[in-house]
LUMFI-732574 format. One record per residue: x, y, z of N, C-alpha, C, O in turn. Coordinates in pm, whole numbers. Layout:
[atom [X; Y; Z]; [X; Y; Z]; [X; Y; Z]; [X; Y; Z]]
...
//
This chain:
[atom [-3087; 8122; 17311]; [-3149; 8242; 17366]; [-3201; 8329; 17251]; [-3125; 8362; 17160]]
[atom [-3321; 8364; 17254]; [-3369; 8443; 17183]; [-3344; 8576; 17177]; [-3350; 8633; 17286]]
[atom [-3310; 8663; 17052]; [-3250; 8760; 17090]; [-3372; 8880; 17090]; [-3435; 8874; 16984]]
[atom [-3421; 8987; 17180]; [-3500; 9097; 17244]; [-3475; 9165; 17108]; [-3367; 9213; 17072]]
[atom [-3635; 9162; 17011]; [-3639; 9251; 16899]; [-3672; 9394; 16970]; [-3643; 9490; 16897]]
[atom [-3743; 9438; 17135]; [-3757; 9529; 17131]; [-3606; 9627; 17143]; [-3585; 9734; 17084]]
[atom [-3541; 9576; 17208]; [-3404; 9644; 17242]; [-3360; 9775; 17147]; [-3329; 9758; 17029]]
[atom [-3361; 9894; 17203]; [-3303; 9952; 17100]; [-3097; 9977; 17026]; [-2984; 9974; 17076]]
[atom [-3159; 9999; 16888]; [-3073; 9949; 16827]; [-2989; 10136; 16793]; [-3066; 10232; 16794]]
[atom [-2846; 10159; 16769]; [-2789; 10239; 16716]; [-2710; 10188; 16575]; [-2625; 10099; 16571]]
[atom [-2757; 10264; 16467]; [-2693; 10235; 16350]; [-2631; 10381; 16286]; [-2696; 10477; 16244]]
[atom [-2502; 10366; 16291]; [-2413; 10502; 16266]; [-2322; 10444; 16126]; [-2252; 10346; 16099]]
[atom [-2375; 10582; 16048]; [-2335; 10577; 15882]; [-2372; 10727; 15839]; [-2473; 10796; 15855]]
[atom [-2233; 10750; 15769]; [-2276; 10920; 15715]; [-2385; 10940; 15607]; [-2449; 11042; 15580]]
[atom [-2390; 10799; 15542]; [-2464; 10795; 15411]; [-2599; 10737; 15452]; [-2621; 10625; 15501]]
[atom [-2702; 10853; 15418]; [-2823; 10800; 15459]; [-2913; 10666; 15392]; [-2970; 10572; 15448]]
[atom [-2899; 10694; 15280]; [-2910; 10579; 15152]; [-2911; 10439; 15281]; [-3011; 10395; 15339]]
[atom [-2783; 10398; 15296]; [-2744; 10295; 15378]; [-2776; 10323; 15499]; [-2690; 10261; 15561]]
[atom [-2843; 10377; 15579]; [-2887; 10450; 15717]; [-3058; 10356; 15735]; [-3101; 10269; 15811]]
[atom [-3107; 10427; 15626]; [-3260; 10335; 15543]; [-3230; 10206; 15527]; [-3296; 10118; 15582]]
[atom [-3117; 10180; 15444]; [-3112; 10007; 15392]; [-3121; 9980; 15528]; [-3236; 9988; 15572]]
[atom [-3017; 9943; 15625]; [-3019; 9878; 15734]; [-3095; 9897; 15808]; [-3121; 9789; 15862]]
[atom [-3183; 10015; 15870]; [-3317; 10018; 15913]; [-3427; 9898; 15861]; [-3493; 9811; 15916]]
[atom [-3410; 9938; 15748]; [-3558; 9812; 15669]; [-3495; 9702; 15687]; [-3569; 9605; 15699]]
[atom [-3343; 9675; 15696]; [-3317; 9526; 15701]; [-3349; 9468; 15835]; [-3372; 9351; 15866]]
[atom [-3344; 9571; 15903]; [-3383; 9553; 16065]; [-3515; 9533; 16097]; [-3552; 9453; 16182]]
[atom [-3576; 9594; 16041]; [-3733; 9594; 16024]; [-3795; 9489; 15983]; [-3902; 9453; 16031]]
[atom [-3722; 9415; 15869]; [-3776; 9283; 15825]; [-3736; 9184; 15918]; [-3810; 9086; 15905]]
[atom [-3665; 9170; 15991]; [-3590; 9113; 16112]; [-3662; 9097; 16212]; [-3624; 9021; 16300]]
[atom [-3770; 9158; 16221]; [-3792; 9229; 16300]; [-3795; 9366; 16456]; [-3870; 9383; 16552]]
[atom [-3698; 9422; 16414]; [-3606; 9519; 16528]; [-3700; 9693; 16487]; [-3682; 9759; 16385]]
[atom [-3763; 9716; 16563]; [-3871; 9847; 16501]; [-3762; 9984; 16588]; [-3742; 10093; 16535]]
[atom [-3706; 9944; 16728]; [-3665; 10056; 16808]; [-3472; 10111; 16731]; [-3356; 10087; 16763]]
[atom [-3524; 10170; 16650]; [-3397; 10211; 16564]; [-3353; 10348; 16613]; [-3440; 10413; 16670]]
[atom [-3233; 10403; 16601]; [-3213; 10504; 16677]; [-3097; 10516; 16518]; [-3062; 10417; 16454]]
[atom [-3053; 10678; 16479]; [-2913; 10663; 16381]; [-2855; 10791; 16377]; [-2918; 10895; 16395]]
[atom [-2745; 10784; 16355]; [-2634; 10892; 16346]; [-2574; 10890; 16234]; [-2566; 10787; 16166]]
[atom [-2529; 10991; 16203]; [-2430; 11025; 16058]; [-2326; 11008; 16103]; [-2256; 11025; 16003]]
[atom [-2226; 10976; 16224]; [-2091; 10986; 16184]; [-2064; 10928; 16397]; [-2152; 10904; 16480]]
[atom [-1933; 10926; 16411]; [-1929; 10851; 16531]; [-1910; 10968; 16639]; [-1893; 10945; 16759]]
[atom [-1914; 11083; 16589]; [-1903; 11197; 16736]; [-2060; 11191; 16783]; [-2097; 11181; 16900]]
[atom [-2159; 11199; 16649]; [-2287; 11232; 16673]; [-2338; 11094; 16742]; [-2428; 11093; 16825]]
[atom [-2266; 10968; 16693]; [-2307; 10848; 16796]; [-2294; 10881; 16955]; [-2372; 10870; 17049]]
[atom [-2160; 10925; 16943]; [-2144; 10907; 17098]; [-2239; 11022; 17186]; [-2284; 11017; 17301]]
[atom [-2246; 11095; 17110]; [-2369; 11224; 17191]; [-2513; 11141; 17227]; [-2596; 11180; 17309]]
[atom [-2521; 11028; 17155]; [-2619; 10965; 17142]; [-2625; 10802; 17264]; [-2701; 10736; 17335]]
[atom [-2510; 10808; 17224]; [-2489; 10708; 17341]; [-2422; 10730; 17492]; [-2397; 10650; 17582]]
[atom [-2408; 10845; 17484]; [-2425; 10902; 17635]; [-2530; 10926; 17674]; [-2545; 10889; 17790]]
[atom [-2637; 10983; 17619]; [-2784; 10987; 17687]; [-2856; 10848; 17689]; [-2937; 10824; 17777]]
[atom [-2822; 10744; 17577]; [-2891; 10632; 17593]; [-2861; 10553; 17579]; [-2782; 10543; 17485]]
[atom [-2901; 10399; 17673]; [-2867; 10285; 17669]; [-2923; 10177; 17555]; [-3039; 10141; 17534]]
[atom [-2757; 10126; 17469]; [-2831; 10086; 17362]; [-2806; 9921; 17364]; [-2724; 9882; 17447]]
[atom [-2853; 9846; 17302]; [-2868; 9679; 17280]; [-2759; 9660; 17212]; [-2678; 9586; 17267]]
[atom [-2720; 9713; 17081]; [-2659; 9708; 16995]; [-2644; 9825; 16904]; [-2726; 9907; 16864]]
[atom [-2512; 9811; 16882]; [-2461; 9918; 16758]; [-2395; 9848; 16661]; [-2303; 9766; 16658]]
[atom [-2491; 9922; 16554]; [-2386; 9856; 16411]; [-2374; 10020; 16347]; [-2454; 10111; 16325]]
[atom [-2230; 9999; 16332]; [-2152; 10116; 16277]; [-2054; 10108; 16094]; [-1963; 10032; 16061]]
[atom [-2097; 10175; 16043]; [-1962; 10219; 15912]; [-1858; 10218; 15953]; [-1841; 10250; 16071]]
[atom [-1772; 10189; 15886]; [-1646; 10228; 15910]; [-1581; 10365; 15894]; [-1510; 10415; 15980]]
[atom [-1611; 10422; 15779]; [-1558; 10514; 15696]; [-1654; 10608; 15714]; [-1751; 10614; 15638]]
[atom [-1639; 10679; 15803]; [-1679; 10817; 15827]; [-1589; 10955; 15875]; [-1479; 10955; 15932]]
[atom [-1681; 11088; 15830]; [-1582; 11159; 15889]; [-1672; 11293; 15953]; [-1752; 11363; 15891]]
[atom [-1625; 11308; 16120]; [-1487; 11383; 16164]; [-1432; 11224; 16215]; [-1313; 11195; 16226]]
[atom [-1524; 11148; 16239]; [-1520; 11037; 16373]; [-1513; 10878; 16291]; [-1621; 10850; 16239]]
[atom [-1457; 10822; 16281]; [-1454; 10697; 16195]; [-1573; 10610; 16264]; [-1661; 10675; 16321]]
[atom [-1582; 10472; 16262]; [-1645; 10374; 16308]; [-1555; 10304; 16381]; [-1592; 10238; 16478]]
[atom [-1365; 10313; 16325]; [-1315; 10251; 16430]; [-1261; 10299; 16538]; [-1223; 10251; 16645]]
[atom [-1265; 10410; 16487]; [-1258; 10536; 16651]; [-1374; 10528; 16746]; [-1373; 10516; 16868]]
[atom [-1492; 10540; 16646]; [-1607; 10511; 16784]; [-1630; 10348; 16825]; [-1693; 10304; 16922]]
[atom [-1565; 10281; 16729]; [-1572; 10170; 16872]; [-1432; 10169; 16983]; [-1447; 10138; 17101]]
[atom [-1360; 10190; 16953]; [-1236; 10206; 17045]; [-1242; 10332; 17183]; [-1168; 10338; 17281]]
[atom [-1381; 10440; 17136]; [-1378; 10490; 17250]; [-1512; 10441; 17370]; [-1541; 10470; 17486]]
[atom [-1578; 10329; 17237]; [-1693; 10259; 17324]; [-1596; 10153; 17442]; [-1617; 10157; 17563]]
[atom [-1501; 10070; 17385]; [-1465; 10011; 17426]; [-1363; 10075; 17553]; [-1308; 10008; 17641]]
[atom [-1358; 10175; 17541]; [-1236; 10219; 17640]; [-1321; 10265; 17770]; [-1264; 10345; 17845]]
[atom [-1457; 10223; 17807]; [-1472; 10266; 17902]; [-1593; 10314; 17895]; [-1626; 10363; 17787]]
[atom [-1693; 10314; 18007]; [-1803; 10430; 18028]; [-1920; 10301; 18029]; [-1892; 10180; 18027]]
[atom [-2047; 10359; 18034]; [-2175; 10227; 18016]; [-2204; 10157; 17869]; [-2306; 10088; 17859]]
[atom [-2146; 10168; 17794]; [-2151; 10093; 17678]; [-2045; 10002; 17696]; [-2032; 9922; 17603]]
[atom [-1981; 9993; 17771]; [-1844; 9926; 17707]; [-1829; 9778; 17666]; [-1736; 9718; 17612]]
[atom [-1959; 9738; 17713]; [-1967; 9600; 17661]; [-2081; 9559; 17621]; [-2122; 9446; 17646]]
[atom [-2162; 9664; 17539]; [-2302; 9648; 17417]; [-2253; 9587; 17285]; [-2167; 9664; 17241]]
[atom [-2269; 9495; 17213]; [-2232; 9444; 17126]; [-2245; 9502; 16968]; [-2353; 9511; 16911]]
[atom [-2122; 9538; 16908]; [-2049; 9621; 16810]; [-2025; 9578; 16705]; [-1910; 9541; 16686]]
[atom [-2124; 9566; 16597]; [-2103; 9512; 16465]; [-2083; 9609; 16376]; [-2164; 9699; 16355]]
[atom [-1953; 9593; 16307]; [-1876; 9720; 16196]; [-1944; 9648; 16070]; [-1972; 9530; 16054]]
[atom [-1963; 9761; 15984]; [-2004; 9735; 15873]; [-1942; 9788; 15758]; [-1951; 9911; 15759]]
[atom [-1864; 9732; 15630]; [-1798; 9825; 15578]; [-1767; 9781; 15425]; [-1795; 9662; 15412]]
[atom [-1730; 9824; 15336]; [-1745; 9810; 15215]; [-1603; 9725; 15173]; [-1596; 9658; 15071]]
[atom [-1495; 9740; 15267]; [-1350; 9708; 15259]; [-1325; 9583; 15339]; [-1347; 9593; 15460]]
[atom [-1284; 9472; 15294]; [-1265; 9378; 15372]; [-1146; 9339; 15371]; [-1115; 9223; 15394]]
[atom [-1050; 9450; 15338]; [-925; 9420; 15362]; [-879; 9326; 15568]; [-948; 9325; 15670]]
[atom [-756; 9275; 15542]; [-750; 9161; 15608]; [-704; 9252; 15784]; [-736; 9223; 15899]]
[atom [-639; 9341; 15741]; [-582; 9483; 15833]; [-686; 9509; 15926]; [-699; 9488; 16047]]
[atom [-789; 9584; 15797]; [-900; 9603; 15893]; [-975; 9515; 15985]; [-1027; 9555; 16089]]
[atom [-977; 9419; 15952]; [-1121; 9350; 16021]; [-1003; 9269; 16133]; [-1061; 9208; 16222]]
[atom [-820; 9259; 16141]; [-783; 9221; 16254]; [-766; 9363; 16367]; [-761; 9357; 16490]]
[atom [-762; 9453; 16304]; [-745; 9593; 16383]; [-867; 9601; 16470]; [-852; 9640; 16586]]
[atom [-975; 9572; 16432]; [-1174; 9618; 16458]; [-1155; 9442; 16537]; [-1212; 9466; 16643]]
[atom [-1125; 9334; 16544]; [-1077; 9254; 16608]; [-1048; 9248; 16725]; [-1096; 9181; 16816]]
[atom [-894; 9381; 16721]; [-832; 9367; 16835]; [-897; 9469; 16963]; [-889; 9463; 17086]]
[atom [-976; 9582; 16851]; [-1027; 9718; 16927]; [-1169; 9688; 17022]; [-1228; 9763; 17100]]
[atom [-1208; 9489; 16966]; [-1309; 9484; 17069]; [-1390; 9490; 16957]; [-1421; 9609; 16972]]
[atom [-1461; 9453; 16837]; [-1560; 9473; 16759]; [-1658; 9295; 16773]; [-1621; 9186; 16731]]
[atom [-1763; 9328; 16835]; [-1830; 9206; 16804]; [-1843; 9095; 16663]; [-1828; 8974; 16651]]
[atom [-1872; 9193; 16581]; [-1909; 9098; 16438]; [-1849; 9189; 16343]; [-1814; 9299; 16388]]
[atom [-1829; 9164; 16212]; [-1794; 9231; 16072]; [-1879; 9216; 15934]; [-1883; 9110; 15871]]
[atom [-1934; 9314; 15903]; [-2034; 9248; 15800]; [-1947; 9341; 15679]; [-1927; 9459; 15706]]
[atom [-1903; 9296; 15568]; [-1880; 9329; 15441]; [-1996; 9376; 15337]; [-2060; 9278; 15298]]
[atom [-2043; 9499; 15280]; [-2113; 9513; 15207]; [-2094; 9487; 15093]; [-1979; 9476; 15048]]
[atom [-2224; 9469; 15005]; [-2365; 9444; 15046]; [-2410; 9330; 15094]; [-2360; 9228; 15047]]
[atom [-2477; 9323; 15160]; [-2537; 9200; 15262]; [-2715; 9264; 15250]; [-2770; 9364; 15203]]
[atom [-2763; 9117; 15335]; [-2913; 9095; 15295]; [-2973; 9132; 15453]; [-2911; 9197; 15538]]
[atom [-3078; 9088; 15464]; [-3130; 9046; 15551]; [-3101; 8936; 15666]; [-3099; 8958; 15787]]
[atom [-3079; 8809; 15602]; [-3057; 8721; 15658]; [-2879; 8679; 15732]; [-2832; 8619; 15828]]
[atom [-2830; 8762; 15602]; [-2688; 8801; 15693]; [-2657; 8877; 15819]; [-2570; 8864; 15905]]
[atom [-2780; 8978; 15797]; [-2776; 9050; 15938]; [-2790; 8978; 16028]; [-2713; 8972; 16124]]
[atom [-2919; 8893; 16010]; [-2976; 8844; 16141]; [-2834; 8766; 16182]; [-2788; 8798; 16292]]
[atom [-2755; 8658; 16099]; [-2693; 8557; 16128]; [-2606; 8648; 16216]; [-2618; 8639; 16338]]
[atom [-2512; 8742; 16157]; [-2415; 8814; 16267]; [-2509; 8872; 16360]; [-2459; 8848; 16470]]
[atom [-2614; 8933; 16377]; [-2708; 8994; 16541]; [-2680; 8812; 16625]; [-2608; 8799; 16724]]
[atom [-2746; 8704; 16566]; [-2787; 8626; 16616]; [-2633; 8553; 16667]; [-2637; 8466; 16754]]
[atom [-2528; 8586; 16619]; [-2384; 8507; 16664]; [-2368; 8595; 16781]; [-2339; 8540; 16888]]
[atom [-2390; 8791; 16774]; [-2279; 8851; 16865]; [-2379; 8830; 16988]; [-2345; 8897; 17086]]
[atom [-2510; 8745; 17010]; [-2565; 8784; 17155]; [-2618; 8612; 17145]; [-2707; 8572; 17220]]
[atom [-2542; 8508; 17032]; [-2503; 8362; 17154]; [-2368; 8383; 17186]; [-2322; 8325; 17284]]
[atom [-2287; 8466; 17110]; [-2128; 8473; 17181]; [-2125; 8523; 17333]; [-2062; 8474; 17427]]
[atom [-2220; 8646; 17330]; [-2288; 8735; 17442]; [-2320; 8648; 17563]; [-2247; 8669; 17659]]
[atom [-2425; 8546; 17581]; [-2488; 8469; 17618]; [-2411; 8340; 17676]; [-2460; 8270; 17765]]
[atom [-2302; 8317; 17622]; [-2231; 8193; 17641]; [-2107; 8266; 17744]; [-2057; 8205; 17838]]
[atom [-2067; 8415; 17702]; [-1960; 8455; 17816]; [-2008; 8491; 17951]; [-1928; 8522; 18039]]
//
């Protein structure tokens, strides 16, 4: 299944620097409908008004982490099963079974390319596709 470049996308990171990177990585991907937040309270303001394809989130943010806002995506409401790729600089073994258990689609370890993105977009919607 081919995955819908128009779909819009949410990418939540306090650091804009990396807000841009993953935009353009998306862009070369081809994914143009980008939507982004600095931190996971301002996601969720964002994802209550709109229905999104996918969210790829930081981990390490603050008031609202990345694994707080997926745990309150997951707990309920019309997102609760849009597919949730954490992104994060720490690949300790904790984290990525915690973001695991909280319901996180994919895990990308920074820095990553382009083609890494696509591979995790392109796993969490045949995982998507096959359930």
């Amino acid at each position: 299944m081919a995955v819908d470049t128009s779909m819009p996308i949410l990418v939540v990171d306090d650091y804009q620097t990396m807000v841009r990177i993953i935009r353009s990585l998306l862009k070369q991907i081809g994914f143009e409908n980008v939507d982004d937040a600095s931190n996971g309270q301002a996601a969720l303001e964002k994802i209550n008004q709109k229905t999104y394809g996918l969210i790829i989130s930081d981990w390490n943010m603050e008031p609202m982490t990345g694994f707080q806002l997926l745990e309150k995506v997951r707990a309920g409401g019309p997102s609760v099963d849009v597919p949730f790729i954490m992104v994060t600089a720490e690949s300790k073994t904790d984290n990525v079974v915690a973001a695991r258990r909280a319901g996180v689609s994919h895990y990308i370890v920074k820095p990553f390319n382009a083609a890494t993105l696509k591979s995790k977009i392109d796993a969490v919607f045949a995982t998507a596709a096959a359930a």
